[in-house]
N, C-alpha and C positions, 0 to 999 in steps of 0.2 A: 038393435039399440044404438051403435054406433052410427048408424046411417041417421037416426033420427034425429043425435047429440050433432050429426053433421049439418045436418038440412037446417038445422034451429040455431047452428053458429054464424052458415052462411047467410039466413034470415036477419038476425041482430049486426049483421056487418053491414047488409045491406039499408035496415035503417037506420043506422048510423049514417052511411055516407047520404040519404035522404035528408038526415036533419043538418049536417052540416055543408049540404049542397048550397041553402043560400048565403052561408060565410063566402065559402069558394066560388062560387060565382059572381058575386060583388068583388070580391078580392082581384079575383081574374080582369073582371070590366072596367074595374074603377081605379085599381091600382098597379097592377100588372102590367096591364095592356099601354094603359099612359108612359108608364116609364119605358118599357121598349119604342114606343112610339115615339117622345121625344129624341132616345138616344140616335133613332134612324134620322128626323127630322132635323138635329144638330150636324150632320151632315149632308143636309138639303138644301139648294134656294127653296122656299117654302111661303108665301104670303096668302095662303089660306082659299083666297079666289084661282087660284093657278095649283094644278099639278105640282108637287117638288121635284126638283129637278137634282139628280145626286153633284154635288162640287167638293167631295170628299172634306179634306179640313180645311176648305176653304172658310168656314165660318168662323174657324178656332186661330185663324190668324188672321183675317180683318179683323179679332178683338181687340188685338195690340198693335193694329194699325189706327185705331181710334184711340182721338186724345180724350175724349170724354169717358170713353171707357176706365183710361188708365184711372181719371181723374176720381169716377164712381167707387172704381176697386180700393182708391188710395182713403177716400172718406171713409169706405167701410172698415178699413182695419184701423183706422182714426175709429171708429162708434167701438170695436173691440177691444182695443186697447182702455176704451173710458169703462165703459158698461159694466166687462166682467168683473174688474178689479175692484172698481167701485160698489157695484154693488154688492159683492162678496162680502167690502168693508162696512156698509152700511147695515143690511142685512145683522151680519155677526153683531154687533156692535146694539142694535133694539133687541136681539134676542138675548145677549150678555144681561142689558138691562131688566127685562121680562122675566126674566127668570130666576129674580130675586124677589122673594116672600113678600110683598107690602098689601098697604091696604087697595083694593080698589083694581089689582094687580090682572083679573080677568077683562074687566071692564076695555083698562089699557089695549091688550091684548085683541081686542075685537077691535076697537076703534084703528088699530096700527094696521089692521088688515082689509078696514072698508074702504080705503081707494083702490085693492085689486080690483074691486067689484065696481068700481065705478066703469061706465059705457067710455073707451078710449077716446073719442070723436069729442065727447064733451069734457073730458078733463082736457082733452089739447085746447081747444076754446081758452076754456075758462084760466089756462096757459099762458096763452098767447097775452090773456087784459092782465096776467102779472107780471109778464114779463116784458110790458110794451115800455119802448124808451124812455118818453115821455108824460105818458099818464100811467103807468104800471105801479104795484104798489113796492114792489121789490127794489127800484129807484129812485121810489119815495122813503124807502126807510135809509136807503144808503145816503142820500141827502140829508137827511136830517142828521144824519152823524159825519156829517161835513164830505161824505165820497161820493163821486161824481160819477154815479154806473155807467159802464159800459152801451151800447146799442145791443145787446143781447143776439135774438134772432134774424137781426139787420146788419150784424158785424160779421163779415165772415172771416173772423179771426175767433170770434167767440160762439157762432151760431152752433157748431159742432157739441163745443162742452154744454153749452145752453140743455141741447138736445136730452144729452146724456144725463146732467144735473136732474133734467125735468121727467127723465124715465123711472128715476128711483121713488116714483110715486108707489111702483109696483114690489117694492123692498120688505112690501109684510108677507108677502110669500115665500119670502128666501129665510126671511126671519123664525116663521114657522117651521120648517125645514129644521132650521140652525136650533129650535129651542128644544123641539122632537129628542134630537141629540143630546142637545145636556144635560137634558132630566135624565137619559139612560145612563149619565156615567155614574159607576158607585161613588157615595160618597165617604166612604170609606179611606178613598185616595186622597181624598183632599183631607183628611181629617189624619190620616198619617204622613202627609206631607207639612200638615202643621206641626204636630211633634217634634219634625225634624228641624224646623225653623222655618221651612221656606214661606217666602211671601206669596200678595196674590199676582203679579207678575211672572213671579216661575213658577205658580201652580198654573196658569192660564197657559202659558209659553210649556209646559212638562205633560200637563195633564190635558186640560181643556182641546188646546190644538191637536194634537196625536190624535187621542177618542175619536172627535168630531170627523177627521179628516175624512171617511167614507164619505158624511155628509158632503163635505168640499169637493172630492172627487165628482159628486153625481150632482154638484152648483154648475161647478168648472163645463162641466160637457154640453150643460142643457144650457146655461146661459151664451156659451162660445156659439152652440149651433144658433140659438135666436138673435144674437147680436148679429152675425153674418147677414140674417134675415131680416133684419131690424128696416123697416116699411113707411108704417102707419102714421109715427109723431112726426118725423119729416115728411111724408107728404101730406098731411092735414095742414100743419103749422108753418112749413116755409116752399114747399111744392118743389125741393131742389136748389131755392132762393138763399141769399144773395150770389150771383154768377155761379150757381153749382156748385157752393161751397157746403151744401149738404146733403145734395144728391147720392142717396145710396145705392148699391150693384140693386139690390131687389128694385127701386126704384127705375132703374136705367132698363133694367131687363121689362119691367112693364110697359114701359112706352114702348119699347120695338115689339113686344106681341100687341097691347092692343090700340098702341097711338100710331105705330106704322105698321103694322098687320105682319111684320117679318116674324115667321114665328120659329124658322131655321136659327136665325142667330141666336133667338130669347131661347132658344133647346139649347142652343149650342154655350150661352151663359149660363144656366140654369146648371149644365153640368161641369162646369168648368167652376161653378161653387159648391159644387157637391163633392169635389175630387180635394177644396182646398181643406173643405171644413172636415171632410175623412182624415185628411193626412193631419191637421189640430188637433182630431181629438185622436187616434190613434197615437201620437205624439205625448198626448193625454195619459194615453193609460201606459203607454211604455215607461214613463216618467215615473207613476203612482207608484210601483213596485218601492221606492223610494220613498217614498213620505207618507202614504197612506196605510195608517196598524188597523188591523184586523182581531179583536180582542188581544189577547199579549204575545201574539206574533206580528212582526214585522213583513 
């Protein structure tokens, strides 16, 4: 009876690892294998037609021998600086509003969230004809109230915030995040915080922020890592332009894999943003211990 209760456990183990053989095996090929593969390659000459050739960290200090490098690295934490905070404030701020009873108040709600779902390629377009110098209509409104706009994505004083300004199309995602949250807080709290007199100021700043703050913890981390990443709206919309004043690392790392085929260095950048954005958000949660309540523990 034991032998059979045996034979029939090592049976059910064995199809078990049969049905989760094709997770692991994709996992292994597709994601495993690349990541060891780049880390060796970051320490290769490597341009794809040629053998790599090991030149230890040789790759990791021509980084900061290049100025365009520095200059990549310095826009992006120029996009982090703008992104996460912004849109943290943005976000918070349509879901404050949303989350108040009126008429028509789903409707809102949908509409605040159909530009996530718009194709990024055509909202950068349709971008650029509002944001153009000259015939845009965003320099058409500031004219007519006698302000004289800026060059936008032609200023590289201003192409940066431009950027940033023009990403928060994606702000009803964070917004849903943030409304998730307020509905769960009892209102109980706010209704004996009224008693005591406080306003909606210190119930927002007592209650609302604390609560929510799980929420901000898990904005902070996911926004930090894709701002790092941030791509698509600079290079659709200015390709790097005017003089690489918005040339991002992911950016800069794409041309040396597949505009000059180095794909040593693009390993060798690749990880050298993966060690920054570890240590931000590690940074992160060592911090949260501090500001982030966890129902009525600290």
């Amino acid at each position: 009876m034991k032998k059979s209760l045996s034979a029939k456990k090592k049976t059910d183990n064995l199809v078990g690892i049969l049905f989760a053989s094709p997770w692991f095996i994709g996992f292994v090929i597709f994601t495993a294998y690349p990541i060891l593969a780049s880390l060796f390659f970051s320490f290769t000459e490597y341009h794809i037609t040629l053998p790599p050739k090991w030149i230890g960290t040789g790759n990791y200090t021509r980084l900061f021998e290049d100025s365009l490098f520095i200059k990549a690295f310095y826009n992006t934490l120029a996009y982090v600086a703008g992104l996460v905070p912004i849109g943290l404030i943005v976000g918070l701020i349509i879901a404050l509003l949303l989350v108040k009873p009126f008429k028509g108040r789903n409707f809102y709600r949908g509409t605040i969230y159909i530009p996530s779902l718009v194709p990024l390629y055509a909202f950068a377009t349709i971008s650029l004809w509002f944001f153009s110098p000259y015939f845009g209509i965003v320099n058409g409104l500031l004219s007519y109230l006698g302000i004289n706009g800026p060059l936008w994505l032609s200023d590289e004083k201003w192409v940066k915030f431009t950027i940033v300004l023009i990403a928060q199309w994606g702000a009803g995602t964070t917004a849903l995040i943030y409304m998730a949250a307020i509905n769960d807080i009892p209102k109980e709290l706010y209704e004996a915080a009224m008693l005591d007199g406080a306003n909606k100021w210190q119930m927002f700043w007592k209650i609302t922020l604390p609560i929510i703050s799980p929420a901000t913890l898990y904005y902070l981390i996911i926004a930090t890592i894709g701002a790092f990443q941030i791509f698509d709206l600079p290079q659709i919309m200015t390709g790097g332009a005017p003089n690489n004043a918005s040339l991002s690392y992911v950016m800069y790392l794409y041309r040396h894999a597949f505009r000059y085929m180095n794909m040593g260095l693009a390993s060798a950048m690749a990880w050298f943003l993966f060690l920054i954005s570890l240590i931000l958000v590690m940074l992160i949660f060592t911090t949260s211990a501090r500001w982030v309540f966890y129902g009525t523990k600290q």
